[in-house]
C-alpha positions in Angstrom: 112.8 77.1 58.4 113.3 79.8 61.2 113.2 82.3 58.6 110.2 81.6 57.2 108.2 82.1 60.4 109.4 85.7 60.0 106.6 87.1 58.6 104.3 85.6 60.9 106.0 86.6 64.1 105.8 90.4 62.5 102.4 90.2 62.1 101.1 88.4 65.3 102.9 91.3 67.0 100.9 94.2 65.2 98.1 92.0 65.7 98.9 91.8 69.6 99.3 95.4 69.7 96.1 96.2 68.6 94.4 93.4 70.7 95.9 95.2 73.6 94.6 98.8 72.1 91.2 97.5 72.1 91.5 96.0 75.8 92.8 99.5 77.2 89.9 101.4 75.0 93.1 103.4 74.0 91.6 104.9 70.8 87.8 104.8 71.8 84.7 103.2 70.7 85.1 105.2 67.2 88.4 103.5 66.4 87.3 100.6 64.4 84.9 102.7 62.0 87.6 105.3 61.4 90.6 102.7 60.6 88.9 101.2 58.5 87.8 103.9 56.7 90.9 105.0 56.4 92.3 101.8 54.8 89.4 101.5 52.6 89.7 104.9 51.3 93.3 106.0 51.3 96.0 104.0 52.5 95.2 100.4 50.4 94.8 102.1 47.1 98.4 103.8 48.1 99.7 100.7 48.8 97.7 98.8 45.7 99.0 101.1 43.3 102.7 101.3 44.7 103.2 96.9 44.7 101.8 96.8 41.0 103.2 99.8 39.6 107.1 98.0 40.7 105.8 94.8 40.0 107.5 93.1 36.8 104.8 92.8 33.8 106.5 89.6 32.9 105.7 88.1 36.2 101.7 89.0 36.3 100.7 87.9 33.0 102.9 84.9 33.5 101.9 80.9 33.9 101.0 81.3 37.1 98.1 83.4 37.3 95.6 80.8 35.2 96.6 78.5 37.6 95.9 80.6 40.9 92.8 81.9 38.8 91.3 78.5 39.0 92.2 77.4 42.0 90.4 80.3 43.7 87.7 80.4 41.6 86.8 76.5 42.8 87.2 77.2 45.9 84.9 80.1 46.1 81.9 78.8 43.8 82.2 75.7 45.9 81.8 78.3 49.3 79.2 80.7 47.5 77.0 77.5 46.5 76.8 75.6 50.2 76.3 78.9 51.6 73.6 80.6 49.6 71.7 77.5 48.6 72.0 74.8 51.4 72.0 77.5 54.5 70.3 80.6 52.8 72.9 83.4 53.7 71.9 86.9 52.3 73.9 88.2 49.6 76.5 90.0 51.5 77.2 86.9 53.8 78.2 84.6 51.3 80.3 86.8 49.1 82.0 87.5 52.5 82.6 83.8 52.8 83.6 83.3 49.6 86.3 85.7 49.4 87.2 84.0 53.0 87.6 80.9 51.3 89.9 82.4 48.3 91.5 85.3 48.9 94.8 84.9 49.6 97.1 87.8 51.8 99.3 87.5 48.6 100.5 91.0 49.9 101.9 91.4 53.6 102.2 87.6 54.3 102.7 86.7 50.6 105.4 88.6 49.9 107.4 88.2 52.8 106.8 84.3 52.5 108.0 84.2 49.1 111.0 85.7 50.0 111.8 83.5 52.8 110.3 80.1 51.0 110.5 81.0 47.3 113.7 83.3 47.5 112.0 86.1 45.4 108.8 88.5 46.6 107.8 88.3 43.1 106.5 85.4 42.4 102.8 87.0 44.6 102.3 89.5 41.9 99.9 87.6 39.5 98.2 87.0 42.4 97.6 90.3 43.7 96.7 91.5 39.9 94.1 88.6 39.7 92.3 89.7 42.8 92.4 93.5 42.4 91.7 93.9 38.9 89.0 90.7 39.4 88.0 89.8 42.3 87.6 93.0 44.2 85.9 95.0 41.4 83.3 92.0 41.0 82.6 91.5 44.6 82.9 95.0 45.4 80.0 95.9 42.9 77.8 93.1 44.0 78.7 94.4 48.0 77.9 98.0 46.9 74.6 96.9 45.3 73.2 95.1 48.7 74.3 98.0 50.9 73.1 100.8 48.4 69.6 99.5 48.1 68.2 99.5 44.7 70.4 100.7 42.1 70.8 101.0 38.4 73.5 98.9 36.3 75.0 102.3 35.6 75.2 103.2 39.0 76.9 99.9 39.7 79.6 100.5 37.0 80.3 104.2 38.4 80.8 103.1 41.8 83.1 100.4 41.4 85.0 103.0 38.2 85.7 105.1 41.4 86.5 102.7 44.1 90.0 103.9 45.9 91.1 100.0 45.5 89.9 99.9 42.4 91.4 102.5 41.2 94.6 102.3 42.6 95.0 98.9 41.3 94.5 99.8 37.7 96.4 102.7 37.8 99.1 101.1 39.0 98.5 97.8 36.6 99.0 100.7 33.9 102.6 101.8 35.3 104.1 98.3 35.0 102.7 97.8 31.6 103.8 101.3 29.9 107.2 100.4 31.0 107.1 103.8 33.1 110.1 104.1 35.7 108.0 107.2 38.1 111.1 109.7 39.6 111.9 109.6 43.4 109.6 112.6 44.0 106.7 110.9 43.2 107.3 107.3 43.8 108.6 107.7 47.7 106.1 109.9 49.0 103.6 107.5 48.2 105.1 104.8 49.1 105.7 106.6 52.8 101.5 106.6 52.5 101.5 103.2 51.5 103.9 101.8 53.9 101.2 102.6 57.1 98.7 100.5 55.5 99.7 96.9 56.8 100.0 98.1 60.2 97.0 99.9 60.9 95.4 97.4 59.4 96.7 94.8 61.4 95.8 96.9 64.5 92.4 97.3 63.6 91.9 93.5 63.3 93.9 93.2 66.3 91.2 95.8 67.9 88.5 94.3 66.8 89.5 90.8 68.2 89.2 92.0 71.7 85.9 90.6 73.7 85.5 88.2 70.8 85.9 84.5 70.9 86.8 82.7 68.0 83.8 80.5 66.8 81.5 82.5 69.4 79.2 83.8 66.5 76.2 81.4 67.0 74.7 80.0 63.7 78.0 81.2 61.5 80.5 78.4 62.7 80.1 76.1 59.9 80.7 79.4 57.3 83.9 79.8 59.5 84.8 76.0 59.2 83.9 75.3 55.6 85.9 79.0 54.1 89.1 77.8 56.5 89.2 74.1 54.8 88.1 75.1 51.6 91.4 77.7 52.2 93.8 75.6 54.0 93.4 72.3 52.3 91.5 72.3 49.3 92.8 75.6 47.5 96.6 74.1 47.3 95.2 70.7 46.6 93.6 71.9 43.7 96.1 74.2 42.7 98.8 71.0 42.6 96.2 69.2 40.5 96.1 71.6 37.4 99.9 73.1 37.6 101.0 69.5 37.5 98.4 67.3 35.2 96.4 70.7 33.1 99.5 72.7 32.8 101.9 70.6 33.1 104.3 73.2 35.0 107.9 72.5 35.7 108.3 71.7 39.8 109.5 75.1 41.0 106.4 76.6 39.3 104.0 73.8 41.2 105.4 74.9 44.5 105.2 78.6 43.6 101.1 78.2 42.9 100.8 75.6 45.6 102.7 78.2 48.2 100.3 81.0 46.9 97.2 78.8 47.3 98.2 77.6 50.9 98.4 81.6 52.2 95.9 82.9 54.7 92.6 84.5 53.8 93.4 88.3 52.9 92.8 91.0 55.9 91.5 92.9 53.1 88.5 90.6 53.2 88.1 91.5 57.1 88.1 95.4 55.9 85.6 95.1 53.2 83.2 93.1 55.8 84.3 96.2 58.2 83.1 98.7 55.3 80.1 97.0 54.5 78.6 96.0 57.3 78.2 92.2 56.4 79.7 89.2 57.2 82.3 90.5 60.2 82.4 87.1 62.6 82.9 85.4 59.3 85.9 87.0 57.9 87.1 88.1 61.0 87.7 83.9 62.3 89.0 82.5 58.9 91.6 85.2 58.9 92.4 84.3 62.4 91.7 80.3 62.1 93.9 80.8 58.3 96.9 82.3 59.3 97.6 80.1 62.1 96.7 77.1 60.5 98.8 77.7 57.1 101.9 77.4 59.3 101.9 73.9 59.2 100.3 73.4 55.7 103.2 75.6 54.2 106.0 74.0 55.8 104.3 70.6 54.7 104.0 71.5 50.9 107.8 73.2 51.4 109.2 69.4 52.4 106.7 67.8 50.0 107.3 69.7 47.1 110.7 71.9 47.7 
């Protein structure tokens, strides 16, 4: 059980560092823009392309990812509804606070937790395929639309064609399929990119944390509260229900998707709400309020279902 706080104690400490980066104005008042430019733009679709292109094309496409699909698909068309028509968020807001509600950090909490809890950093990759190839392009569109003004169908398409994540995702989707095997001198260099992108962006959410108080942004708290139950306790409920009475998977499989469902909301959420300008106090606090509270849920579902 020790072991499977690992991954948390590595991240509160990036976390920490950047919190105390942002209280000593180390970096100056540019630093938040830039990082997360340069996550947006270079080091996630490094990192995107590198964990699906190694990923195992048996494990994406396997049982799991209908299961995950649904799961997170309740859970944000249950946030997107309450928000948009019972409290009237703009457009940006509540696809914010959906993806708060169902993204899961499959990636650098995921994997690490599935080694420790699961005993293979596989089982996150259908996961990680379902948002990026999904998710992000569907969201991403709609969040380039808003911020863009008015724009075409066409125009849509091409931006989210040549979105970095995007990109890097399919790209590296593509690798794992073909069965290609890329040499050392391709493969490591990008994966030296790829390896900074957890930590800066951890820093920058650390940063950004500093002189804010969690539940401080008036008039947003109940976004915050609703996407951190909806994440915490209704996602694994409901991805228990259909693994074991729709699909009818075997138990290890149950607590694979249940694990899966129980991670925190995705930091990548809290960059795209960075890049866009929307939404910030919202993401921001569910990835806070999620990743400490899914401590206890996941050692709960570990007893319960282990």
């Amino acid at each position: 059980m020790l072991d499977s706080l690992t991954g948390f104690a590595v991240i509160g400490v990036a976390i920490f560092v950047g919190w105390i980066l942002g209280r000593i104005d180390l970096l100056g008042e540019h630093a938040k823009p830039v990082l997360a430019r340069l996550t947006f733009f270079v080091l996630s679709p490094f990192l995107l392309f590198v964990v699906l292109a190694q990923a195992d094309v048996r494990m994406l496409f396997s049982a799991l990812l209908p299961v995950s699909a649904i799961a997170a698909v309740a859970v944000m068309v249950t946030h997107a509804l309450i928000a948009r028509w019972m409290w009237r968020r703009s457009t940006g807001e509540w696809v914010i606070g959906a993806l708060s509600a169902g993204q899961v950090n499959s990636n650098n909490i995921g994997i690490p937790l599935s080694l420790y809890l699961l005993g293979s950093a596989a089982f996150p990759a259908p996961v990680i395929l379902l948002q990026l190839l999904v998710f992000t392009p569907v969201t991403l569109a709609i969040l380039d639309a808003v911020t863009a003004g008015r724009t075409t169908f066409w125009r849509t398409v091409a931006r989210t064609a040549t979105n970095p994540i995007v990109v890097g995702s399919v790209l590296g989707t593509l690798v794992s399929a073909s069965g290609i095997t890329l040499p050392p001198i391709v493969i490591e260099p990008m994966t030296l990119i790829a390896n900074a992108c957890v930590p800066v962006l951890l820093i920058s959410y650390g940063i950004s944390l500093y002189g804010q108080r969690v539940l401080g942004s008036a008039g947003r708290r109940r976004d915050i509260v609703l996407a951190t139950f909806l994440k915490l306790v209704a996602m694994p409920a409901v991805a228990w229900a259909v693994a074991e009475f729709v699909f009818a998977l075997p138990p290890a499989d149950v607590l694979v998707v249940v694990v899966l469902a129980a991670l925190p909301t995705a930091q990548n959420v809290f960059n795209y709400s960075q890049r866009y300008d929307v939404g910030e106090s919202i993401s921001r606090d569910t990835v806070l309020l999620t990743t400490i509270g899914c401590v206890p849920v996941l050692l709960l579902v570990t007893v319960l279902l282990g």
